[in-house]
N, CA, C and O of each residue as an XYZ file, in Angstrom:
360
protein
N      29.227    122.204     48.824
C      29.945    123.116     47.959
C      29.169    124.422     47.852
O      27.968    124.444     47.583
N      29.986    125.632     48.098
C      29.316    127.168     48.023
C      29.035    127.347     46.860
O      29.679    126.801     45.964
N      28.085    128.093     46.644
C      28.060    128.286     45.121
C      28.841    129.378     44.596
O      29.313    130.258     45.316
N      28.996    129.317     43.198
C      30.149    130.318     42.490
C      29.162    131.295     42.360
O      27.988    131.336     42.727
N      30.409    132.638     41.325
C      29.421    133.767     41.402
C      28.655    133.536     40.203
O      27.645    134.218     40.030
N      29.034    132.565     39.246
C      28.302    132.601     38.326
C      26.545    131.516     38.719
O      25.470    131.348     38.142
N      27.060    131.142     39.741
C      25.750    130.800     40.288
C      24.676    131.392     40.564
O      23.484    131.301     40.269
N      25.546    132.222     41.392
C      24.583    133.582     41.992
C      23.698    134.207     41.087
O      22.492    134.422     41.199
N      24.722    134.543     39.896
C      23.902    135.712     38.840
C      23.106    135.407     38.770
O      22.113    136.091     39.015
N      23.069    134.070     38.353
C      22.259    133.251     37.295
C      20.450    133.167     38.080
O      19.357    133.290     37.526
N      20.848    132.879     39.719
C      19.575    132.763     40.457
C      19.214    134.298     40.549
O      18.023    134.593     40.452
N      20.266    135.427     40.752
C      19.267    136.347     40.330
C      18.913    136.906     39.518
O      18.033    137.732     39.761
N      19.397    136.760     38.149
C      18.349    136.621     36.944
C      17.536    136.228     36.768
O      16.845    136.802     35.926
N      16.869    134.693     37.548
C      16.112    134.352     37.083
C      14.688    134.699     38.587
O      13.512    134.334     38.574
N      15.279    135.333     39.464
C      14.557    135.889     40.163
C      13.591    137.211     39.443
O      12.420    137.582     39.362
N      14.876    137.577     39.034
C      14.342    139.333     38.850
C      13.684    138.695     36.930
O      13.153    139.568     36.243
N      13.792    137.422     36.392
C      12.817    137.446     34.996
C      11.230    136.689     35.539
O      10.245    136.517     34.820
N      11.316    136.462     36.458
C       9.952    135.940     37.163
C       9.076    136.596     37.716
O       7.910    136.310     37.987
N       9.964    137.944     37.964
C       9.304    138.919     38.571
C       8.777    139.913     37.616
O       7.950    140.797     37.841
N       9.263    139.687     36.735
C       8.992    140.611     35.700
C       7.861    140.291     34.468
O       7.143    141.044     33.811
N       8.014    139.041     34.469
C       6.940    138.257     33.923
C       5.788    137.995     34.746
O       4.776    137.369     34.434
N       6.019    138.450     35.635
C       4.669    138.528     36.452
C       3.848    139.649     36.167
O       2.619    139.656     36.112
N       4.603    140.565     35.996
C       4.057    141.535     35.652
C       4.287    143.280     37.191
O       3.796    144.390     37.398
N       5.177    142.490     37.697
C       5.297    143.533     38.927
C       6.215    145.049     38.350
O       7.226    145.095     37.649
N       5.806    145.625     38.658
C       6.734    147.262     38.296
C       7.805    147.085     38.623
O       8.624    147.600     37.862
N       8.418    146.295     39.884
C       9.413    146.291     40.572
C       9.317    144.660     41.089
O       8.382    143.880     40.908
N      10.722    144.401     41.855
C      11.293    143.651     43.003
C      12.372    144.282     43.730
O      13.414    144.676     43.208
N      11.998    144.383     45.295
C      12.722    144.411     46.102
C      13.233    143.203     46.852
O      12.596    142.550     47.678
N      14.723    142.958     46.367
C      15.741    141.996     47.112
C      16.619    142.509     47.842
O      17.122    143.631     47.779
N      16.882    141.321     48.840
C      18.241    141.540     49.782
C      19.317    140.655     49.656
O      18.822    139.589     49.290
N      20.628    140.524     49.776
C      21.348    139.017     49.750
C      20.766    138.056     49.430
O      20.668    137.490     48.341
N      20.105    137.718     51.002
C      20.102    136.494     51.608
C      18.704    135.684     50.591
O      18.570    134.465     50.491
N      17.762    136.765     49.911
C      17.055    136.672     49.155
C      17.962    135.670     47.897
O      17.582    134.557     48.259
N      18.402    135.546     47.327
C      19.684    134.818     46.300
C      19.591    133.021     46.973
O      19.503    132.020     46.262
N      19.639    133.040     48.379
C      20.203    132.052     48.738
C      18.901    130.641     48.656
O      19.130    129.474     48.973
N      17.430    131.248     48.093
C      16.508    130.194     48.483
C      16.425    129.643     46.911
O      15.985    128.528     46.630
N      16.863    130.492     46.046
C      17.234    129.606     44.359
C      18.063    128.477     44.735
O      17.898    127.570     43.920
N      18.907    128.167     45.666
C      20.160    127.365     45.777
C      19.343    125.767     45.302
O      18.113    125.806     45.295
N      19.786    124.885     45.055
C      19.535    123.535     45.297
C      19.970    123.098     46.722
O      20.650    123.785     47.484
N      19.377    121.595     47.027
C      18.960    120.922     47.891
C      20.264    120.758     48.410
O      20.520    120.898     49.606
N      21.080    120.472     47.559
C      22.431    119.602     47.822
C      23.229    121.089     48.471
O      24.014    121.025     49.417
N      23.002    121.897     48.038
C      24.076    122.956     47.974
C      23.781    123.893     49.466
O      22.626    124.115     49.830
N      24.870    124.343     50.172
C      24.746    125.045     51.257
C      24.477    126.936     50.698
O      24.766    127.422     49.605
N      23.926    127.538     51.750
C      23.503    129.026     51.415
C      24.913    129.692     51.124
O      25.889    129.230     51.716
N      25.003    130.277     50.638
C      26.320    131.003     49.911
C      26.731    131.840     51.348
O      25.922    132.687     51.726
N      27.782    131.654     52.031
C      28.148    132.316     52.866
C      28.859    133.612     52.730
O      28.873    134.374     53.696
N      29.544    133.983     51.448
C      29.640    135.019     51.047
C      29.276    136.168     50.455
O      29.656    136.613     49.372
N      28.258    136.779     51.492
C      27.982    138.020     51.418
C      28.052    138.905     50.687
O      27.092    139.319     50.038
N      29.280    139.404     50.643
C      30.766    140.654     50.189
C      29.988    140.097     48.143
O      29.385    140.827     47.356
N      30.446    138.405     47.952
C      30.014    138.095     46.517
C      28.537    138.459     46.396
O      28.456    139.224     45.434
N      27.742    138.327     46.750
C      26.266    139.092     46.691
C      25.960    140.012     46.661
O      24.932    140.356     46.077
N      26.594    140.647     47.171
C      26.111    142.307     47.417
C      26.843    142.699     45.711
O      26.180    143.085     44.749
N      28.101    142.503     45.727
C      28.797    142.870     44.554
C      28.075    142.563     43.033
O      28.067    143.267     42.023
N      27.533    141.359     43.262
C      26.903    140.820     42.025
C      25.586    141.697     41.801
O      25.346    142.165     40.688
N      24.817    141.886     42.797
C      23.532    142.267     42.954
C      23.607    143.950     42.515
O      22.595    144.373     41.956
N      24.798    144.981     42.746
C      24.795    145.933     42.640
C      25.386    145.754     41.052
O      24.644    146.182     40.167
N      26.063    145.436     40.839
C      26.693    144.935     39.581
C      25.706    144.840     38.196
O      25.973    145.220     37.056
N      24.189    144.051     38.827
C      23.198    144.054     38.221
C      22.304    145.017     37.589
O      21.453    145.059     36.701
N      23.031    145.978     38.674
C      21.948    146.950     37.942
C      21.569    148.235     36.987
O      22.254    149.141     36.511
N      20.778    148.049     36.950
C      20.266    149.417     35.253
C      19.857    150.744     35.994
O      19.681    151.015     37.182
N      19.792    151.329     35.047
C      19.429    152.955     35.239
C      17.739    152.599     35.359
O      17.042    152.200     34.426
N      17.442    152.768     36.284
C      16.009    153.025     37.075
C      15.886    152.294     38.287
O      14.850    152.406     38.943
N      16.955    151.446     38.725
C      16.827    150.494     39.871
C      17.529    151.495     40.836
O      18.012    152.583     40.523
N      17.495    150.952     42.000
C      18.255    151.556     43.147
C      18.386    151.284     44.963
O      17.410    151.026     45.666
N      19.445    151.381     45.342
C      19.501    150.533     46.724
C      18.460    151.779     47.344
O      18.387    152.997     47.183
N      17.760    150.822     48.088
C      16.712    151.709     49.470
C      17.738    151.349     50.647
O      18.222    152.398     51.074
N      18.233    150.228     51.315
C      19.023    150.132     52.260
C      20.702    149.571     52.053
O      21.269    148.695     51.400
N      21.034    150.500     52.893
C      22.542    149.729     52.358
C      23.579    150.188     53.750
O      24.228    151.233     53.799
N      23.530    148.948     55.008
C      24.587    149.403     56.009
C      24.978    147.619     56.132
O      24.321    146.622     56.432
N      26.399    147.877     55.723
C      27.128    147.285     55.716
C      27.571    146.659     57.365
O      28.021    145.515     57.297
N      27.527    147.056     58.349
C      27.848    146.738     59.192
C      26.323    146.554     60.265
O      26.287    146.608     61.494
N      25.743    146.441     59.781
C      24.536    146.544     60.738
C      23.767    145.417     60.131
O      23.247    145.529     59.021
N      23.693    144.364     60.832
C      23.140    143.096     60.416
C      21.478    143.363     60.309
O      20.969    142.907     59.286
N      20.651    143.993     61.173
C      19.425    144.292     61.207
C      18.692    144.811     59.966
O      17.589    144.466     59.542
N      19.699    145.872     59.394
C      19.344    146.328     58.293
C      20.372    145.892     57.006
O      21.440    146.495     56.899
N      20.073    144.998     56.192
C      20.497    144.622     55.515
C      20.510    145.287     53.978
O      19.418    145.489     53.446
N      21.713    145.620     53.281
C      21.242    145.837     52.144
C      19.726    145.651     51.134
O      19.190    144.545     51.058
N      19.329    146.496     50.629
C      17.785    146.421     49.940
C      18.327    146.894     48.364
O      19.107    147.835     48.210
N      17.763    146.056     47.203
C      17.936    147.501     46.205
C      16.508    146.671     45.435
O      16.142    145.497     45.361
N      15.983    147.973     44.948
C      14.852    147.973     44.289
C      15.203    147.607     42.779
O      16.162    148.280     42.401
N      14.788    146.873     41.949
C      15.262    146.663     40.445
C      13.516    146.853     39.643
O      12.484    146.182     39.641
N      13.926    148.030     39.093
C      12.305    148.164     38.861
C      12.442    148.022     36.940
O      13.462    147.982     36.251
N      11.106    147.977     36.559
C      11.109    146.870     35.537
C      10.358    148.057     34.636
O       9.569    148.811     35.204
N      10.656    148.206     33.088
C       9.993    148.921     32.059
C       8.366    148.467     31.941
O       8.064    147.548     31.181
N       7.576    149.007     32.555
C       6.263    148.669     32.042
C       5.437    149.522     30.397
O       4.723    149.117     29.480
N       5.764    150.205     30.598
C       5.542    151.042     29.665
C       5.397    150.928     27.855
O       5.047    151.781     27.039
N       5.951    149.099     27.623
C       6.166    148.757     26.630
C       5.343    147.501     26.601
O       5.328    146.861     25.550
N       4.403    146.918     28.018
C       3.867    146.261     28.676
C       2.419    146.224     27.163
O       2.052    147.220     26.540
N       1.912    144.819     26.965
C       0.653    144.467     26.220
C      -0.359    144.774     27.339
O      -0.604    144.029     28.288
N      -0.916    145.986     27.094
C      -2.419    145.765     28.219
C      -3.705    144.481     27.495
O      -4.739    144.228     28.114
């Protein structure tokens, strides 16, 4: 079974709160990046088109795509989601 989109979000939320709790300024993801949250049972989300949509969908005022060709498999969508440090406990 593919996963839904509410699947999706959900793994990249909890991508981009891991990353952030790490303490990184940023994460740069692509799609296919989404697809290694999946469980064991579950096949890689073959829909694309739902990823890209969700992933852009995601985002805030300071993030932003670095790559984005749709037809060119080599270069795959990129978007940077960069994270408020500035409010950060040193």
């Amino acid at each position: 079974m593919s996963p839904t989109a509410w699947d999706t979000r959900n793994i990249l939320i909890a991508i981009l709160n891991a990353a952030q709790r790490s303490g990184k300024p940023y994460v740069d993801l692509q799609p296919r990046d989404l697809d290694e949250g999946l469980s064991a049972d579950r096949e890689p989300c073959s829909c694309d088109v739902m990823r890209r949509d969700i992933m852009t969908k995601m985002m805030r005022p300071g993030d932003r795509i670095l790559k984005d060709s749709e037809d060119d498999q080599d270069a795959p969508m990129v978007i940077r989601y960069a994270f408020d440090t500035s409010h950060s406990i040193s």
